[in-house]
N, C-alpha and C positions, 0 to 999 in steps of 0.2 A: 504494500500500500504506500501512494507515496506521502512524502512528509506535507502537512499542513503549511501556506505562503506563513512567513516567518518575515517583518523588517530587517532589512539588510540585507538578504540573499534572493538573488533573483527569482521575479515572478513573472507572472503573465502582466508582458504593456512595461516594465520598467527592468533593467539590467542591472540596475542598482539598488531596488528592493525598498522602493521609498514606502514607510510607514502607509503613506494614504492606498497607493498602488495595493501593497502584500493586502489589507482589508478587503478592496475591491476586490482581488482576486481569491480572496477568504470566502465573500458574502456573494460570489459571483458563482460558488461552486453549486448545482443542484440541490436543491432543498433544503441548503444551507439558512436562508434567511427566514425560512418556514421552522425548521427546529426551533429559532431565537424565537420567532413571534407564539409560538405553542408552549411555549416555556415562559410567557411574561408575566402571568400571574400567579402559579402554582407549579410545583415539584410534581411531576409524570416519572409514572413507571416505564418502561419501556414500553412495555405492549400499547400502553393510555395511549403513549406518545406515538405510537404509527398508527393508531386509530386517528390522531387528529389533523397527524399528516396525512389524509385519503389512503390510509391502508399502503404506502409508502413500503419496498421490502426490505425486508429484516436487515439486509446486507449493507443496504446504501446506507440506513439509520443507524448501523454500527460503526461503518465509516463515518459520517459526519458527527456522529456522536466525538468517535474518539480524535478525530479534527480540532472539534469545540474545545474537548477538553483540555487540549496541546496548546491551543489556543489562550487558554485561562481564562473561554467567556461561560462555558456550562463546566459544573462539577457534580459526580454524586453525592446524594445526600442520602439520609436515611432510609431503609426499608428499598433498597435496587431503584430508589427514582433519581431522576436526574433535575439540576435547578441553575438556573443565570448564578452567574460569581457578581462581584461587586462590577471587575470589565463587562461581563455578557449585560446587566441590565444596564452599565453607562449608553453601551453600544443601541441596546434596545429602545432608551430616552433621545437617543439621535436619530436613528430609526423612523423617531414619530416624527418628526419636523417634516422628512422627502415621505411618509404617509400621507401628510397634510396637502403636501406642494401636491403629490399625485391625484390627490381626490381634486384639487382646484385645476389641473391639467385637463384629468376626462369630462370635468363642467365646461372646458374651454371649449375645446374639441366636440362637446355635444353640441354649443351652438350654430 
């Protein structure tokens, strides 16, 4: 499996691994930004958690799982669920801001 974008070492779009870049290509991987968002209010078990991903398989969730956790934005927590770290729910409070912009984008675009 390969290793989770890391700042400093090159990612996808930058050769020099700039902080913003390694994220983009953190939150750019498949299902990646759907784990954080299923994770914002409450610690999920695994199984919870690809239920809430549309039944999402086993495989991919255990990749991005242990991405996340490489990452230091999900950790587990008690009883096999997994929860945002103090990084996962900054990232998730930043999250909402381009939420916001995109719900005012598709009003745009509906006119």
């Amino acid at each position: 499996m390969p290793s989770p974008p890391k700042p400093g070492r090159p990612v996808r779009g930058s050769t020099t691994g700039r902080p913003l870049m390694a994220a983009l290509d953190l939150f750019g991987r498949r299902w990646t930004l759907r784990v954080l968002w299923e994770l914002r209010d409450d610690p999920l078990g695994f199984r919870a958690l690809q239920q809430q991903c549309d039944g999402m398989s086993s495989s991919v969730l255990r990749q991005r799982l242990v991405e996340l956790q490489n990452a230091q934005l999900v950790e587990r927590g008690g009883q096999e669920s997994y929860r945002l770290t103090k990084l996962g729910r900054e990232a998730y409070e930043e999250l909402l801001g381009l939420h916001s912009w995109a719900e005012r984008w598709a009003a745009e675009l509906d006119k």
